[in-house]
C-alpha positions in Angstrom: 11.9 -6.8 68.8 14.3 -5.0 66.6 12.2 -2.7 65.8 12.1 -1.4 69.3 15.9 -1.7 69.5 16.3 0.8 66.5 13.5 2.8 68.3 15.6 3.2 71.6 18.7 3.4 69.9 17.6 6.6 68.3 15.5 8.1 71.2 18.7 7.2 73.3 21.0 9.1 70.6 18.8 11.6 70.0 17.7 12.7 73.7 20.7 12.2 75.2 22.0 15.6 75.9 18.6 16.7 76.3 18.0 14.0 79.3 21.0 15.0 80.7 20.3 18.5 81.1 16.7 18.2 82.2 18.0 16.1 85.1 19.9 18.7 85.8 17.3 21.4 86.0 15.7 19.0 88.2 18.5 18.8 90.4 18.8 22.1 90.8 14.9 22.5 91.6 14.1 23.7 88.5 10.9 22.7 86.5 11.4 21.4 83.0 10.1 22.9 80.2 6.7 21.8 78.5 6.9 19.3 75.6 5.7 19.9 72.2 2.5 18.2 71.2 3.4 14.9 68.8 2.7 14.5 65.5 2.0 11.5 64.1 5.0 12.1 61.5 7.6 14.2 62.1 8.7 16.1 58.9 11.8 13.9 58.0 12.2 13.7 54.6 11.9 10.6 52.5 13.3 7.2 53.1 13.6 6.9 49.6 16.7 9.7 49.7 18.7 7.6 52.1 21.0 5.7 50.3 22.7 2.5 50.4 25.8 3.7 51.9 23.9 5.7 54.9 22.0 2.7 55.2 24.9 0.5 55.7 26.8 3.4 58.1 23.7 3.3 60.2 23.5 -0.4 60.8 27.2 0.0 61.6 27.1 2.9 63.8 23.7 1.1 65.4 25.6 -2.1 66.3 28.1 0.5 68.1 25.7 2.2 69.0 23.9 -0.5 71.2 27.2 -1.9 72.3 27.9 1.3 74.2 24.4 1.0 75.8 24.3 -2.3 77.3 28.2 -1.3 78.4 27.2 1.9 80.0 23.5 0.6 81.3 25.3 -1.6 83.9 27.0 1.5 85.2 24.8 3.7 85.5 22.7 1.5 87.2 26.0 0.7 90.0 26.1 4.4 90.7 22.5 4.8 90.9 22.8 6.0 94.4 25.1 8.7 92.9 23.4 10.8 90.7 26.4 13.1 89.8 28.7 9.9 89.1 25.5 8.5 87.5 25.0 11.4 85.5 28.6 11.4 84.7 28.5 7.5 83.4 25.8 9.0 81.3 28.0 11.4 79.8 30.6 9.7 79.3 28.5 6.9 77.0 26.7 9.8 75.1 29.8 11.0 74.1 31.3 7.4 72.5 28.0 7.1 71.0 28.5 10.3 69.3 32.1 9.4 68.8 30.2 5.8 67.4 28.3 7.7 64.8 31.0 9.8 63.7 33.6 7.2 63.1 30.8 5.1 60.8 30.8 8.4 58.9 27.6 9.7 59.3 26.8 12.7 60.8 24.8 12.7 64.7 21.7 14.7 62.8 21.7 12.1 60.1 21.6 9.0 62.3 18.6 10.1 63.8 17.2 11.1 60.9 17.4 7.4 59.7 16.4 5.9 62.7 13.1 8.5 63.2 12.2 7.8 59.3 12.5 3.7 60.7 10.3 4.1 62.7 7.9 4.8 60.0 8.9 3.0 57.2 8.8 -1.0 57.1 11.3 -0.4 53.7 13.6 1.7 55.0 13.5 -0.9 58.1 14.0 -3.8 56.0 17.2 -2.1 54.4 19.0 -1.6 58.0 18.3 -5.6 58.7 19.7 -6.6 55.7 22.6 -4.7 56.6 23.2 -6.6 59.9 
């Protein structure tokens, strides 16, 4: 179950803008634009070159991170029949989760980078839990 928590918390993070301007091309009637093809690795570097101290500011700024979700989720959902306040709510939380990320010291490029290489490596995994 964790693991799919860091998993969201990244894709959240990490397609956040991007979501928020593809419903806005569909709002406007436009057609988004075609997705890459996947890989089953994404060129991210090593897990070994992550160290301690990035490993214990992402645990940090993930605990924030997710805290800022479940906050945010419960509004977005209420204005639901709004998209522009709905879309709003979503800007709003994108931008204290960047704020989030920031303040545990890490960079926004960085935290995804960690939570991307967690998804494939159970080490690197193990070394966020232990920082809970």
């Amino acid at each position: 179950m964790k693991k799919r928590v860091l998993s969201l918390s990244a894709l959240f993070l990490a397609a956040g803008l991007s979501g928020a301007a593809l419903a806005q091309q569909n709002a406007a009637g436009q057609q988004p634009p075609p997705k890459a093809p996947q890989t089953a690795q994404p060129a991210l570097g090593n897990a070994s070159d992550i160290s301690d101290d990035e490993v214990q500011q992402f645990a940090d700024a993930q605990e924030k991170v997710e805290e800022i979700k479940g906050e945010y989720r419960t509004k977005v959902q209420e204005n639901s029949d709004e998209p522009e306040q709905a879309m709003e709510m979503q800007r709003q939380a994108q931008q204290e989760m960047v704020q989030a990320v920031k303040d545990s010291g890490l960079e926004v490029r960085k935290y995804n980078q960690i939570a991307q290489l967690a998804q494939y490596d159970s080490g690197l995994r193990e070394r966020i839990e232990k920082q809970r």
